[in-house]
mmCIF file of the N, C-alpha and C atoms, coordinates in Angstrom:
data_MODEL
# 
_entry.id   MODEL 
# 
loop_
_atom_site.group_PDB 
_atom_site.id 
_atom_site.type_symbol 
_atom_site.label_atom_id 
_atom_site.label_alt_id 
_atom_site.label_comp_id 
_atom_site.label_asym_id 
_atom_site.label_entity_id 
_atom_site.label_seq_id 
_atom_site.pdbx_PDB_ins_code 
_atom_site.Cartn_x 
_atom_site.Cartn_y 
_atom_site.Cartn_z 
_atom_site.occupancy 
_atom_site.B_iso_or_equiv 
_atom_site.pdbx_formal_charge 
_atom_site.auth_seq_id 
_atom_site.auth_comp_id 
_atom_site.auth_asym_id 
_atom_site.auth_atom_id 
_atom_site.pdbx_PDB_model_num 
ATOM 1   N N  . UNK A 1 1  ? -6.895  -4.726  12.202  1.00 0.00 ? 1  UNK A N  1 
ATOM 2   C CA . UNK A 1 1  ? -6.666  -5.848  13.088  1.00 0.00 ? 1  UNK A CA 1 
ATOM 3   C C  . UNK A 1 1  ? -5.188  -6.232  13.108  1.00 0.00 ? 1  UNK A C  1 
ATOM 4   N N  . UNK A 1 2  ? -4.852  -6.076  11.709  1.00 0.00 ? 2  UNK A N  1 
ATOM 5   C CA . UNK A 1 2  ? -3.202  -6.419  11.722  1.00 0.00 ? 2  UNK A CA 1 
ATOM 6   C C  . UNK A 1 2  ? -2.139  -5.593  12.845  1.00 0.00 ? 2  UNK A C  1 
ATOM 7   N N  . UNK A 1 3  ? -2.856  -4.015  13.182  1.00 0.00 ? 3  UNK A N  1 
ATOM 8   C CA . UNK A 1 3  ? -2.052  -3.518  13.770  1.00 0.00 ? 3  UNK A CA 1 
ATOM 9   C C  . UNK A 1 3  ? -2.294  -3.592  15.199  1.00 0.00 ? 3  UNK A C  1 
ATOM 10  N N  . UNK A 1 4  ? -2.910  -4.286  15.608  1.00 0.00 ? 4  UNK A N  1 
ATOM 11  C CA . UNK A 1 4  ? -2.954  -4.781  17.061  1.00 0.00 ? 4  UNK A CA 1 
ATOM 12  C C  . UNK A 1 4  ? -2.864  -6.272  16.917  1.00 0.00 ? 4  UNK A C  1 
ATOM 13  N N  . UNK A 1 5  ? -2.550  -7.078  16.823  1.00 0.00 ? 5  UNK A N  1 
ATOM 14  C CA . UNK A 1 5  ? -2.038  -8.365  16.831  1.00 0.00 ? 5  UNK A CA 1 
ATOM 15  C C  . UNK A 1 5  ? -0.979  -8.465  15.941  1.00 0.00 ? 5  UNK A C  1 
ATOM 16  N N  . UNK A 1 6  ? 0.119   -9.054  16.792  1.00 0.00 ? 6  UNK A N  1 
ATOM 17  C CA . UNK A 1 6  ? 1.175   -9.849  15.861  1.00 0.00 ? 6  UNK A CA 1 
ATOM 18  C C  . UNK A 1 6  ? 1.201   -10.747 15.134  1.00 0.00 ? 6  UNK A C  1 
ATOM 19  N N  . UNK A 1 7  ? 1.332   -10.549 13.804  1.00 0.00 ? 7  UNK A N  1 
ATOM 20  C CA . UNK A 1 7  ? 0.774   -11.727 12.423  1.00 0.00 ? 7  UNK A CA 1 
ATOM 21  C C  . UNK A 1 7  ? -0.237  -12.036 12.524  1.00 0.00 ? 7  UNK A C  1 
ATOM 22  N N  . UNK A 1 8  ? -1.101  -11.363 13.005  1.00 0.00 ? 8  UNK A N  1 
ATOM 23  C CA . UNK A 1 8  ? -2.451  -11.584 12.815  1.00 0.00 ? 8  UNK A CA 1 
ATOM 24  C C  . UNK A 1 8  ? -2.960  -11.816 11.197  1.00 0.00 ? 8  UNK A C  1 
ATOM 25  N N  . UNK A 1 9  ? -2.454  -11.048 10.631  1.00 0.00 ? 9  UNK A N  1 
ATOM 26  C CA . UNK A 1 9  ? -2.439  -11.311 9.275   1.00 0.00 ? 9  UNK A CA 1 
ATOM 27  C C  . UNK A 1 9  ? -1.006  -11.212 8.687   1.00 0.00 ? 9  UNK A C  1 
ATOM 28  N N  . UNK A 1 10 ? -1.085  -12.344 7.511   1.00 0.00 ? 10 UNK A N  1 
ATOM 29  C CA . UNK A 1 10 ? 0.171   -12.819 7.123   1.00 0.00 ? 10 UNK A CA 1 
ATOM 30  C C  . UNK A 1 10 ? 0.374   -11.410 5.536   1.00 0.00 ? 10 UNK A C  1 
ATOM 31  N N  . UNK A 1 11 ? 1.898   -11.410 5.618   1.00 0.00 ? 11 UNK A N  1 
ATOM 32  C CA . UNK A 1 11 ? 2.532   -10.915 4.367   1.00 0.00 ? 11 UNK A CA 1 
ATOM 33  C C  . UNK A 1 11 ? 1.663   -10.730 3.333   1.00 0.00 ? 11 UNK A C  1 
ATOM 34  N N  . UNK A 1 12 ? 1.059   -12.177 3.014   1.00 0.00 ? 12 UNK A N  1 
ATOM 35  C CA . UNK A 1 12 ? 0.601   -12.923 1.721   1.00 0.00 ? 12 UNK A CA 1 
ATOM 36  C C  . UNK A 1 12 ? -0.428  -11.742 1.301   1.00 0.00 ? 12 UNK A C  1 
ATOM 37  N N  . UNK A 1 13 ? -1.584  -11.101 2.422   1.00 0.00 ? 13 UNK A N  1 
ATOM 38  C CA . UNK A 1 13 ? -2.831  -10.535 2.532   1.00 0.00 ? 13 UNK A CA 1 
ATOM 39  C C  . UNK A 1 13 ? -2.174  -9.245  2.172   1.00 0.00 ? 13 UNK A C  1 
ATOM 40  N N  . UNK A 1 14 ? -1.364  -8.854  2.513   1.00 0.00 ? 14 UNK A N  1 
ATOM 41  C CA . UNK A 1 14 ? -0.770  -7.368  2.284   1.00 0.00 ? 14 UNK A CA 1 
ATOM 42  C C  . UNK A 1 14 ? -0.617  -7.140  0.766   1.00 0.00 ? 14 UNK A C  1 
ATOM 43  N N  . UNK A 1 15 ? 0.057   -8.207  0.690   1.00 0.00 ? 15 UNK A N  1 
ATOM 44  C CA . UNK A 1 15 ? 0.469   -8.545  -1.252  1.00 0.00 ? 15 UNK A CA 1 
ATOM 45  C C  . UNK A 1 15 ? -0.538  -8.664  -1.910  1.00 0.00 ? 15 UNK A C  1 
ATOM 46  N N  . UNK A 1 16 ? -1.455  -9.456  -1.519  1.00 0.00 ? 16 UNK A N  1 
ATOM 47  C CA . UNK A 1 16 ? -2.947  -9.652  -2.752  1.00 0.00 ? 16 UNK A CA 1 
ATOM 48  C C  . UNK A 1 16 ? -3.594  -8.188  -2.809  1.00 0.00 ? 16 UNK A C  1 
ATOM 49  N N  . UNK A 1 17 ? -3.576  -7.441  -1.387  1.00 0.00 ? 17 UNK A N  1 
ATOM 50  C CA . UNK A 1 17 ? -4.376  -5.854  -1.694  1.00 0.00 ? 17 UNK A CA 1 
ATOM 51  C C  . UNK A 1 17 ? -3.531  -5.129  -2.103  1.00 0.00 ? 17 UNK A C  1 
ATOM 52  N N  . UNK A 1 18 ? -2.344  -4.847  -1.908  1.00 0.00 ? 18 UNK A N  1 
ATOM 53  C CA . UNK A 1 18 ? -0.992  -4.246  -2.842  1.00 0.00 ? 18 UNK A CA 1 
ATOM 54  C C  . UNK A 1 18 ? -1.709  -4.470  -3.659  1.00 0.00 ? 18 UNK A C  1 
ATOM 55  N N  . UNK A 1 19 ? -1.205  -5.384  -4.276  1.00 0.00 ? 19 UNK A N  1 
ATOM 56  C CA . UNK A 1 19 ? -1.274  -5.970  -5.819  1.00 0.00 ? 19 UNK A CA 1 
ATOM 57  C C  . UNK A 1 19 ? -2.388  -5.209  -6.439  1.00 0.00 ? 19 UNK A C  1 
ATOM 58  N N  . UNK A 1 20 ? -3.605  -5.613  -5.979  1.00 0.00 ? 20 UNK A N  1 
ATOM 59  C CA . UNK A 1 20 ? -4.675  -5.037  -6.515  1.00 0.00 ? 20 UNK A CA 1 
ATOM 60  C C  . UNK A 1 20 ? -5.492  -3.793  -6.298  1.00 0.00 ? 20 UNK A C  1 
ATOM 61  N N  . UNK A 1 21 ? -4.583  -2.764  -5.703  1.00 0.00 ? 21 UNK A N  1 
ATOM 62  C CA . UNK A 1 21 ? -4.704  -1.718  -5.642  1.00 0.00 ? 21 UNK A CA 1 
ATOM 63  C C  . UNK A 1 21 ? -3.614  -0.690  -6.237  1.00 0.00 ? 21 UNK A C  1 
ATOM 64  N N  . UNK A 1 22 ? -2.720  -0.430  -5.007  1.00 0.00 ? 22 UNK A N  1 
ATOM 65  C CA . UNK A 1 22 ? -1.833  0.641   -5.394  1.00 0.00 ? 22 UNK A CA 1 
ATOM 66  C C  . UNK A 1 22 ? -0.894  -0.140  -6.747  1.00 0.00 ? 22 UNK A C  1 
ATOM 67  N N  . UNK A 1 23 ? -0.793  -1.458  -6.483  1.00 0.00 ? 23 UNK A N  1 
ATOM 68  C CA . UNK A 1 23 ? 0.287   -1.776  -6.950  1.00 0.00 ? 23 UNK A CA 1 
ATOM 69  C C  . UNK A 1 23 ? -0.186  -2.420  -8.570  1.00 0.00 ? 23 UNK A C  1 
ATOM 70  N N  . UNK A 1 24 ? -1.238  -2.167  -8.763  1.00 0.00 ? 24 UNK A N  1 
ATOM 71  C CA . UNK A 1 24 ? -2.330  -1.731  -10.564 1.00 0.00 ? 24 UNK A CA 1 
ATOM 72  C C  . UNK A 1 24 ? -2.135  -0.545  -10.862 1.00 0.00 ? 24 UNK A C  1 
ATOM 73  N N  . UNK A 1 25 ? -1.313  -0.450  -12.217 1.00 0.00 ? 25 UNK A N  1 
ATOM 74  C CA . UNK A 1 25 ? -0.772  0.418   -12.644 1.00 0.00 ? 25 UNK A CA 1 
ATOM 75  C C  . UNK A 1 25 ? -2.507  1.388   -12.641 1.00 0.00 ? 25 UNK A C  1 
ATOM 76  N N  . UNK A 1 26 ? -3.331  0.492   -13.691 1.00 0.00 ? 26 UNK A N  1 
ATOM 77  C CA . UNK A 1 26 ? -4.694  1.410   -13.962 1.00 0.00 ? 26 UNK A CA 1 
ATOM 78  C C  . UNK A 1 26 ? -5.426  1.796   -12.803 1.00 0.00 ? 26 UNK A C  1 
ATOM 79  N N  . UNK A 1 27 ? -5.011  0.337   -11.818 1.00 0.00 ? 27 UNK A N  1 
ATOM 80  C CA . UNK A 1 27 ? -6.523  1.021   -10.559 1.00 0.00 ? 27 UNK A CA 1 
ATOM 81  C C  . UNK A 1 27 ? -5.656  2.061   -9.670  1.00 0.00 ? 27 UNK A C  1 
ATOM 82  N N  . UNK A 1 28 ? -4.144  2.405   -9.696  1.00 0.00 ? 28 UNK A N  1 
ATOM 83  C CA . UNK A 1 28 ? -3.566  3.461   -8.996  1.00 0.00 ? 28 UNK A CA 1 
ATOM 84  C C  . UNK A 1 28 ? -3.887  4.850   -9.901  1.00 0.00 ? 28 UNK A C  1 
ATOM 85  N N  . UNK A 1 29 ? -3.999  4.653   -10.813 1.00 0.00 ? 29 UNK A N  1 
ATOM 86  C CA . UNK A 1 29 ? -4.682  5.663   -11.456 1.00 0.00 ? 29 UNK A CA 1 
ATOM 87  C C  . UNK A 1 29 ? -5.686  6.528   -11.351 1.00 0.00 ? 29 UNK A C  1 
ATOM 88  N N  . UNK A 1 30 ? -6.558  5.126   -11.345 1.00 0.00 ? 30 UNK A N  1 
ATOM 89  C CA . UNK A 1 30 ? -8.191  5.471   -11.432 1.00 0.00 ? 30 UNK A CA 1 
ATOM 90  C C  . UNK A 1 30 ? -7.905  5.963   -9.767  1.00 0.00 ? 30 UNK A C  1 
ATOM 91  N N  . UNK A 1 31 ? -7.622  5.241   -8.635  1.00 0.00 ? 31 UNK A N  1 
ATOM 92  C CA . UNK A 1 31 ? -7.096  5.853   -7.313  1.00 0.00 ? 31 UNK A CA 1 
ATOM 93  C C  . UNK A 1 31 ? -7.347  7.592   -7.547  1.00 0.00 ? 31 UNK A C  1 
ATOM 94  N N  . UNK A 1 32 ? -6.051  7.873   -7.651  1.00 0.00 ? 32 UNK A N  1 
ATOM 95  C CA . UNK A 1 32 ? -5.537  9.152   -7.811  1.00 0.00 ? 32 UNK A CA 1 
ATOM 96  C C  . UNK A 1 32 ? -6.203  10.089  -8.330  1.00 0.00 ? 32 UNK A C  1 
ATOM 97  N N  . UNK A 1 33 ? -6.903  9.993   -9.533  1.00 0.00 ? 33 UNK A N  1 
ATOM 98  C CA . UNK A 1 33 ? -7.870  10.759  -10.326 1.00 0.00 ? 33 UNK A CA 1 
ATOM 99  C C  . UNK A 1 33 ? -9.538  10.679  -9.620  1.00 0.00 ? 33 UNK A C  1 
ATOM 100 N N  . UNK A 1 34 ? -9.478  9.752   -9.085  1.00 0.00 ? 34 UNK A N  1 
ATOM 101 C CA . UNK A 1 34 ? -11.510 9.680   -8.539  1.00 0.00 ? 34 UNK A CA 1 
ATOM 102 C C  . UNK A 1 34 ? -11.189 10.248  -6.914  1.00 0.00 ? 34 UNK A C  1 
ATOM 103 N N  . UNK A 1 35 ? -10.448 9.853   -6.424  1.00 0.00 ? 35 UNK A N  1 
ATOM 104 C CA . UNK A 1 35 ? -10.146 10.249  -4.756  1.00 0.00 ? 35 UNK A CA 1 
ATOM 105 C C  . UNK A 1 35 ? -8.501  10.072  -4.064  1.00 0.00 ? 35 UNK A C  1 
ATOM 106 N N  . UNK A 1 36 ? -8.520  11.599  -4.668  1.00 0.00 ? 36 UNK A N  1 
ATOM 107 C CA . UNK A 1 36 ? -6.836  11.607  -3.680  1.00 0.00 ? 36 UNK A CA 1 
ATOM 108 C C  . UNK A 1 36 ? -6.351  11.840  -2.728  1.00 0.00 ? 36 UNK A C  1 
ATOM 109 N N  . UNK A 1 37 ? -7.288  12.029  -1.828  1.00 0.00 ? 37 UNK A N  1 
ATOM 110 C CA . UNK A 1 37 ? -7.149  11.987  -0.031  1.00 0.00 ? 37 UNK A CA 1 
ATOM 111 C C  . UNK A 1 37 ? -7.261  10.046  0.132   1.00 0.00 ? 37 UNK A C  1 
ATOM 112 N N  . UNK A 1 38 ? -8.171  9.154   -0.804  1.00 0.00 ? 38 UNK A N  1 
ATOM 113 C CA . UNK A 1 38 ? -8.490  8.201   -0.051  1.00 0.00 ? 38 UNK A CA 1 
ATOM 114 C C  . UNK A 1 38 ? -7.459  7.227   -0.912  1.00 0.00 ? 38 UNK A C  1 
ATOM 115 N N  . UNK A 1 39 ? -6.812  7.870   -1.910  1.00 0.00 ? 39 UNK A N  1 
ATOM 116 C CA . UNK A 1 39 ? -5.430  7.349   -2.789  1.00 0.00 ? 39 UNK A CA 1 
ATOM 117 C C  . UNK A 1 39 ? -4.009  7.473   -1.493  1.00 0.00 ? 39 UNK A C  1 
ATOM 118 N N  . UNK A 1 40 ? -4.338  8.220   -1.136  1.00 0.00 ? 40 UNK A N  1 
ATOM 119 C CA . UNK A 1 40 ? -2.520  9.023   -0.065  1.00 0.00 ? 40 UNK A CA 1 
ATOM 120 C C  . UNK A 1 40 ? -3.328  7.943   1.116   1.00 0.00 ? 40 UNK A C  1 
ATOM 121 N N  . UNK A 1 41 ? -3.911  7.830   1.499   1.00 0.00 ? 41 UNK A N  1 
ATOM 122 C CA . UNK A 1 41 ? -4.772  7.073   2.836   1.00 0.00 ? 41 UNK A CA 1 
ATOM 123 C C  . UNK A 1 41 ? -4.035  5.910   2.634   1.00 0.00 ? 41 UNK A C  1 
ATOM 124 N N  . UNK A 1 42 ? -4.464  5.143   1.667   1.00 0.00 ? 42 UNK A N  1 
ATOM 125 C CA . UNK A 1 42 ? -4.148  3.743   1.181   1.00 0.00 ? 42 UNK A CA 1 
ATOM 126 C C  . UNK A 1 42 ? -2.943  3.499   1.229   1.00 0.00 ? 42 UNK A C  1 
ATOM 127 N N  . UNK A 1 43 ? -2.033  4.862   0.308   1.00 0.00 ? 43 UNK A N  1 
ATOM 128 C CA . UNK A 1 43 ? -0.422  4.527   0.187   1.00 0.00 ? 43 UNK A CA 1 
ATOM 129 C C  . UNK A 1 43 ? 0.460   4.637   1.448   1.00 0.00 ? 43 UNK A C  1 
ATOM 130 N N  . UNK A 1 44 ? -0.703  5.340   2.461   1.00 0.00 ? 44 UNK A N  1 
ATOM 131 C CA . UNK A 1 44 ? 0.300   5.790   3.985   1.00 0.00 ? 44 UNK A CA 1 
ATOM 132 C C  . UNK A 1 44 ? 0.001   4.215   4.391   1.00 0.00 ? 44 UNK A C  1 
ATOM 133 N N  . UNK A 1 45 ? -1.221  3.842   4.439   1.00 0.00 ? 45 UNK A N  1 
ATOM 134 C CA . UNK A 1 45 ? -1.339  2.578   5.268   1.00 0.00 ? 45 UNK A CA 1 
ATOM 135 C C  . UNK A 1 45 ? -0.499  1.419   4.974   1.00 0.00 ? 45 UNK A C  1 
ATOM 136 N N  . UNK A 1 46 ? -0.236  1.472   3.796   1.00 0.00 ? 46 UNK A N  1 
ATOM 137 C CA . UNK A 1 46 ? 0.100   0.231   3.451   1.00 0.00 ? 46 UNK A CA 1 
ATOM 138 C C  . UNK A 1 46 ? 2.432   0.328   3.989   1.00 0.00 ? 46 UNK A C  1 
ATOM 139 N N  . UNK A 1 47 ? 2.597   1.738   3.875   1.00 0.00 ? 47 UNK A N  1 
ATOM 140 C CA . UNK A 1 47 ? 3.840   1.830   4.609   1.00 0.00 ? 47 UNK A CA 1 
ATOM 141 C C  . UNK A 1 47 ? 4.325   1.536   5.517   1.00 0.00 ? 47 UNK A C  1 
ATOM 142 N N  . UNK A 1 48 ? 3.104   2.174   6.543   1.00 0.00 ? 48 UNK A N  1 
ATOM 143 C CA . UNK A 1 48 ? 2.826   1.927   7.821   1.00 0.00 ? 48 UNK A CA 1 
ATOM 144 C C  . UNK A 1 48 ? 3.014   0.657   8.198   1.00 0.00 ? 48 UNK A C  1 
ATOM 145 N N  . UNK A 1 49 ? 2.305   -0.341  7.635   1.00 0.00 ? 49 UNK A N  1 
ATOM 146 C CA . UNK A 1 49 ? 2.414   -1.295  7.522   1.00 0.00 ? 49 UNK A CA 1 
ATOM 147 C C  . UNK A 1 49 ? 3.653   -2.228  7.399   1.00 0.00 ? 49 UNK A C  1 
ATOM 148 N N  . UNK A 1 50 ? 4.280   -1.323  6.521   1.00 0.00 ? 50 UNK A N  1 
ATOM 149 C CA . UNK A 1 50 ? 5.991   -2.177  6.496   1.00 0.00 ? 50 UNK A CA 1 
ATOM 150 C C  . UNK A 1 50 ? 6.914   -1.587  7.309   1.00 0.00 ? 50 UNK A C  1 
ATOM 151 N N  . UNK A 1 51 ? 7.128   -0.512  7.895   1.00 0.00 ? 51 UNK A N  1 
ATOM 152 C CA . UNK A 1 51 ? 7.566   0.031   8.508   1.00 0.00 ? 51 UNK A CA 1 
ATOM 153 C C  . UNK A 1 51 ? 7.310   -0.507  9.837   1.00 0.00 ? 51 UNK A C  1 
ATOM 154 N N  . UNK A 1 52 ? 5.984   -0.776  10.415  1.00 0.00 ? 52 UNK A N  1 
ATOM 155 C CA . UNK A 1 52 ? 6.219   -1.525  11.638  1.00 0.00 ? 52 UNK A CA 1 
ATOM 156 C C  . UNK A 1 52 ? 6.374   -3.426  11.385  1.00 0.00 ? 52 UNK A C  1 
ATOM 157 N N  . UNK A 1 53 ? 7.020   -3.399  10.606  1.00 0.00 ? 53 UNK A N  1 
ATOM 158 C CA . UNK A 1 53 ? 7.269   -5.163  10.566  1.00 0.00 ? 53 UNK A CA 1 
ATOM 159 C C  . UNK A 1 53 ? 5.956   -5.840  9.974   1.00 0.00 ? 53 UNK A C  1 
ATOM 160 N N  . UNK A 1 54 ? 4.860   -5.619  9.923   1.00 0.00 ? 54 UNK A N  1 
ATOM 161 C CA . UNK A 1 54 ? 3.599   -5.924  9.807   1.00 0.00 ? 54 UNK A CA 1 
ATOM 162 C C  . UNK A 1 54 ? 3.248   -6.544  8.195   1.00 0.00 ? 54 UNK A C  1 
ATOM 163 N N  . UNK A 1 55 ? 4.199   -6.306  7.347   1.00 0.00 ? 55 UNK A N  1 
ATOM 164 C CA . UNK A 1 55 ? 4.138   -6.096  5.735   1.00 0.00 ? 55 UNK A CA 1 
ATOM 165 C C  . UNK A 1 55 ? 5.050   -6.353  5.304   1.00 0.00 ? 55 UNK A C  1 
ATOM 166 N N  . UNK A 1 56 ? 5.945   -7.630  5.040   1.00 0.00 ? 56 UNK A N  1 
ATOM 167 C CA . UNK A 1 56 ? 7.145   -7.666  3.849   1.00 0.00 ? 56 UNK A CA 1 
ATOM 168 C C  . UNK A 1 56 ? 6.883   -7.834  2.757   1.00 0.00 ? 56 UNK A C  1 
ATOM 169 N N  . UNK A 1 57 ? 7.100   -7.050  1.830   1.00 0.00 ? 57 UNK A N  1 
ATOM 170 C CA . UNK A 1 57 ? 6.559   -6.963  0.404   1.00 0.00 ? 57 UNK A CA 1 
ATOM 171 C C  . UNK A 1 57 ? 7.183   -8.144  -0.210  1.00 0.00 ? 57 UNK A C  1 
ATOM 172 N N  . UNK A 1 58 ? 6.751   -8.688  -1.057  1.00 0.00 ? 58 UNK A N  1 
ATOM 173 C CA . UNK A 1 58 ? 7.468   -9.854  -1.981  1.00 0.00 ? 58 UNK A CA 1 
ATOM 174 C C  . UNK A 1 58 ? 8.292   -9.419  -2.759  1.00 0.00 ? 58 UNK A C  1 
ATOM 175 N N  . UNK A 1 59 ? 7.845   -7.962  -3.006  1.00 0.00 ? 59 UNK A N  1 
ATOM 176 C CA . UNK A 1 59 ? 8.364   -7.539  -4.224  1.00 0.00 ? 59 UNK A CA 1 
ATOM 177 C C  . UNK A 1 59 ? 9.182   -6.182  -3.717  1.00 0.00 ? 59 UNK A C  1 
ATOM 178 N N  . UNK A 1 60 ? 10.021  -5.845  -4.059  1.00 0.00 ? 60 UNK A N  1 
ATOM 179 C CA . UNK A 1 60 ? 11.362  -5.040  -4.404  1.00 0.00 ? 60 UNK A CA 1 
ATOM 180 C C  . UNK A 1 60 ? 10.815  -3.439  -4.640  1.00 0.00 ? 60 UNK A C  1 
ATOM 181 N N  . UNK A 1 61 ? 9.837   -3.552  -5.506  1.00 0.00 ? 61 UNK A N  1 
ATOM 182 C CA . UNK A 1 61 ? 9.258   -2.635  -5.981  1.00 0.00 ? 61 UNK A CA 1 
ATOM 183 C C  . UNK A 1 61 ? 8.359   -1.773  -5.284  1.00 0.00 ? 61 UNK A C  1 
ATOM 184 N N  . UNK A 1 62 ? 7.406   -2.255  -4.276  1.00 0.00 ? 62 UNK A N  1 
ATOM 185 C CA . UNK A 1 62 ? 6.368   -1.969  -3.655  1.00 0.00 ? 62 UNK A CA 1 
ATOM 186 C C  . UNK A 1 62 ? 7.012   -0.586  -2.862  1.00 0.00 ? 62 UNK A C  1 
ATOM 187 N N  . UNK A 1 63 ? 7.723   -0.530  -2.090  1.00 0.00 ? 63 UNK A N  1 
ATOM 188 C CA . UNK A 1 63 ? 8.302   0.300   -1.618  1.00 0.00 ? 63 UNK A CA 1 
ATOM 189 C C  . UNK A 1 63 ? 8.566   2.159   -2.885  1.00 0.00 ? 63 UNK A C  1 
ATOM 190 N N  . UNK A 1 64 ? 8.876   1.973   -4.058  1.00 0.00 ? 64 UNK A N  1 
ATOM 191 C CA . UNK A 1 64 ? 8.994   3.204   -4.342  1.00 0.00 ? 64 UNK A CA 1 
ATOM 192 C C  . UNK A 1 64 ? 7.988   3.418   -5.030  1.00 0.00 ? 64 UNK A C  1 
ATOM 193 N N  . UNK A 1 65 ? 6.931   2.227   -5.393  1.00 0.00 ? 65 UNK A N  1 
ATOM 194 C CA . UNK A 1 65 ? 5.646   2.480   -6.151  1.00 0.00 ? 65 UNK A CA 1 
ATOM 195 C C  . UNK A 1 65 ? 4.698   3.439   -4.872  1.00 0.00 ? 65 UNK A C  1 
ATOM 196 N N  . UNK A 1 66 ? 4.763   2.990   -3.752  1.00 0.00 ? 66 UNK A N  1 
ATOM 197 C CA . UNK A 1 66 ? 4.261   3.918   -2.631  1.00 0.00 ? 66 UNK A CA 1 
ATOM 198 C C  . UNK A 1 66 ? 4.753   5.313   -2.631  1.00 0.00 ? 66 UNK A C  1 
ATOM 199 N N  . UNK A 1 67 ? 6.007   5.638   -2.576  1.00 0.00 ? 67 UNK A N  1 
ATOM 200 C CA . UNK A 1 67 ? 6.506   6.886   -2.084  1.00 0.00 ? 67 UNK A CA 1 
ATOM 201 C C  . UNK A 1 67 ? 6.245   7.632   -4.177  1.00 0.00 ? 67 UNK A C  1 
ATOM 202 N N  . UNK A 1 68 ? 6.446   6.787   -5.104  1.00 0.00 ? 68 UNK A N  1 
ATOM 203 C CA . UNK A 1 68 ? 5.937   7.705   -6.283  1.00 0.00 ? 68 UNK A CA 1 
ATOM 204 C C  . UNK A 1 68 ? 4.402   8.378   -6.058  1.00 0.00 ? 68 UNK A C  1 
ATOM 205 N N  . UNK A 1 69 ? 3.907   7.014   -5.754  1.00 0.00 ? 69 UNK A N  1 
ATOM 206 C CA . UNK A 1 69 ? 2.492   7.265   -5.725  1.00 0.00 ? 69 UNK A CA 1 
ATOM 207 C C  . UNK A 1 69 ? 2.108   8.653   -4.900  1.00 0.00 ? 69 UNK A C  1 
ATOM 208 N N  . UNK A 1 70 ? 2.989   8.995   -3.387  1.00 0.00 ? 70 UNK A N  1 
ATOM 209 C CA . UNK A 1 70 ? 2.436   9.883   -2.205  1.00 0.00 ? 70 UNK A CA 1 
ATOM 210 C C  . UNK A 1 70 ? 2.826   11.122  -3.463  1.00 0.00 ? 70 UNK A C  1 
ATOM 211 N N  . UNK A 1 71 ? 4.367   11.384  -3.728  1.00 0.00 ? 71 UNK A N  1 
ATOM 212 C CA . UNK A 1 71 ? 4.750   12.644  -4.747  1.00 0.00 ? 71 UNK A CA 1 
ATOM 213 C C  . UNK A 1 71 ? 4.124   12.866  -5.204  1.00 0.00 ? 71 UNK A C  1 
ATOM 214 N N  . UNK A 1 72 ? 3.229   12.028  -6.534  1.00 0.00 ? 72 UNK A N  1 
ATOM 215 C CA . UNK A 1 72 ? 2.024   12.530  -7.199  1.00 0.00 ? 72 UNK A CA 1 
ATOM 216 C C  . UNK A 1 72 ? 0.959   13.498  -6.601  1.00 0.00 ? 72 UNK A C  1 
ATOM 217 N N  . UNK A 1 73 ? 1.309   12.707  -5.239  1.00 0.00 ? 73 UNK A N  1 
ATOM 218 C CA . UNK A 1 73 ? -0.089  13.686  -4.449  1.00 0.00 ? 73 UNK A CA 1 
ATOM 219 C C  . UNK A 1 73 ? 0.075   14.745  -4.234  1.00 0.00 ? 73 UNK A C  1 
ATOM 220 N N  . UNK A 1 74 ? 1.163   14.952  -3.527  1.00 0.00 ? 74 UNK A N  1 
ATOM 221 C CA . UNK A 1 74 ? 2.173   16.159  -3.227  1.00 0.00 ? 74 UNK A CA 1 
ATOM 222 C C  . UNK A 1 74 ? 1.530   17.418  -3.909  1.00 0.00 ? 74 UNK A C  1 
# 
């Protein structure tokens, strides 16, 4: 929905599923090891996401925790 409406959903929503996904050291783990097509899915979307304006991360970090995360996949 976010990607057809403008601010349809705020930053904040991006950050709480960050957070509690890719951006959990253990649940990026558990990610990667149980399903790594639906691990790289998650880490593209959530780029995608910042890349079209849609997602400013709070955090500094979010950005290379994604692109570590895709390498792993690699």
């Amino acid at each position: 929905f976010a990607a057809t409406v403008p601010a349809a959903v705020p930053s904040r929503h991006f950050d709480l599923m960050f957070d509690a996904t890719c951006g959990d050291e253990a649940v990026r783990r558990f990610l990667i090891d149980a399903n790594p097509q639906a691990a790289g899915a998650m880490a593209r979307r959530f780029e995608e996401a910042a890349r079209r304006g849609l997602w400013t991360a709070r955090r500094n970090s979010s950005a290379s925790t994604l692109r570590d995360m895709l390498e792993a996949l690699a």
